[in-house]
FISETI-603934 format. One record per residue: residue in one letter; x negated, y negated, z of N, C-alpha, C, O in turn. Coordinates in pm, whole numbers, plus 50000, padded with zeros to 5 digits. Layout:
<sites>
AXYZXYZXYZXYZ...
</sites>
This chain:
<sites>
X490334920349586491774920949608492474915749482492194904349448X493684925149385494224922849327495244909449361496094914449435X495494898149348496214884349375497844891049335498864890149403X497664898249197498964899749153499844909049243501044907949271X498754920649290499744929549334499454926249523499004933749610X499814915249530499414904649642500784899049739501104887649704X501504903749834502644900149856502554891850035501614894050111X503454885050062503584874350185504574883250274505734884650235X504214888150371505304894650461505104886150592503984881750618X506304883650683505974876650824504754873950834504224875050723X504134871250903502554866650950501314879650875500254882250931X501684884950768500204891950696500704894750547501844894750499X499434897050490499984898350338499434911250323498344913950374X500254921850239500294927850192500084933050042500954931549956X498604940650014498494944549852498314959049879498164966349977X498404960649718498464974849688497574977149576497834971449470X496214987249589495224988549518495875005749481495935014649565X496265006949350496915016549228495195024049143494145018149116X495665042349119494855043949061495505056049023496455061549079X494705060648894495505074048804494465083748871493305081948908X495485096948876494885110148856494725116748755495715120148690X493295120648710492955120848600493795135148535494335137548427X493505146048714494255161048603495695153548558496085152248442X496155150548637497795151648594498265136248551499465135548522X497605125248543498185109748505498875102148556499185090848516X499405111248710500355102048789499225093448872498005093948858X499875086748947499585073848975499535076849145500185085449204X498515066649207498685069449350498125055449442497125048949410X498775053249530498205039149604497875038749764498145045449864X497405031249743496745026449899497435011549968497555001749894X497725011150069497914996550120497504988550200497894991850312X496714976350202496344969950301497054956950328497594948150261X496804959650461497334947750539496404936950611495394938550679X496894928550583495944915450667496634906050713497564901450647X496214900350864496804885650931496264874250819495134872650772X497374867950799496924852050778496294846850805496644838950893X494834846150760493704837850793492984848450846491954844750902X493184860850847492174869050901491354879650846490864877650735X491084892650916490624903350870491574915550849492604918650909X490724923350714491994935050733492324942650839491454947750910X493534943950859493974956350996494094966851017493834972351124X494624973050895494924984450820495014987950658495574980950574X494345000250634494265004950499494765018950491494285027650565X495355020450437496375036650412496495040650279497025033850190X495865054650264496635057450144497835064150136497945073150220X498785062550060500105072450043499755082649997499045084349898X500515095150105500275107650024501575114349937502305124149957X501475103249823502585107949743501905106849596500805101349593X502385111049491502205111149350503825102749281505025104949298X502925091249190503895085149164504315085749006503375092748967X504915083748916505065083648821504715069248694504665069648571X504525058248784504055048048708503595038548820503885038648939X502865030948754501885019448837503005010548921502965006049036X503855009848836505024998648901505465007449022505505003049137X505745017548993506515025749087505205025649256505445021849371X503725032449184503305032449318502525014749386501695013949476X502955006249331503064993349379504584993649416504494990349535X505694995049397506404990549506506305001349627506544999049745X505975011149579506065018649746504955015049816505015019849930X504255010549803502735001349872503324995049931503564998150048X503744984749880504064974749956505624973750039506134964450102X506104987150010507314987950095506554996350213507004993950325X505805002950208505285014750332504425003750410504355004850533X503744992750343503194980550429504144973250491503724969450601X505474968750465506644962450486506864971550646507124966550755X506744980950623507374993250718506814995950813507394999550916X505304994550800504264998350910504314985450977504494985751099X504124970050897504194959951002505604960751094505494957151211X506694964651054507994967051130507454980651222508224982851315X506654987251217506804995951309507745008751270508365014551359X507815012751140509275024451137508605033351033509335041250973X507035032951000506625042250948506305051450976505365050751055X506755065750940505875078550998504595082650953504515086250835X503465082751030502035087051026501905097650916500925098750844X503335107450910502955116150832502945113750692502795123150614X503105101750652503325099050480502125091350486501705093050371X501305084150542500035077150481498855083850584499065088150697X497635083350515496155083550558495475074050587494705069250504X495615068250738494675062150737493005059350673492275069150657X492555047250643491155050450568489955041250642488785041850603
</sites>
């Protein structure tokens, strides 16, 4: 687990593991979630193409923000 790209939401923390596509160079992420003191709960990848690392780290961790609230639609991440 990346520490940096490592964030504290209500009761679980949230990171975002970032990786390039080699044809085209955009960028794409996954997010996991975990209870405090526990095991992971969920891992998703986004099915989006991002334009920079920064960019698909904040939508990681905003689509993790979203799923612990409950207001994410199934149809933008893959469960893994």
């Amino acid at each position: 687990m990346d520490r940096q790209n490592q964030f504290s939401y209500k009761d679980f923390f949230i990171w975002a593991d970032t990786y390039t596509l080699a044809e085209s160079g955009e960028w794409r992420s996954r997010f996991n979630i975990m209870r405090r003191g526990g095991n992971i709960i969920k891992t998703s990848i986004i099915n989006h193409n991002f334009k920079s690392e920064e960019e698909a780290v904040y939508h990681a961790i905003l689509f993790g923000k979203l799923t612990i609230d409950g207001m994410l639609s199934d149809s933008l991440i893959e469960d893994t």
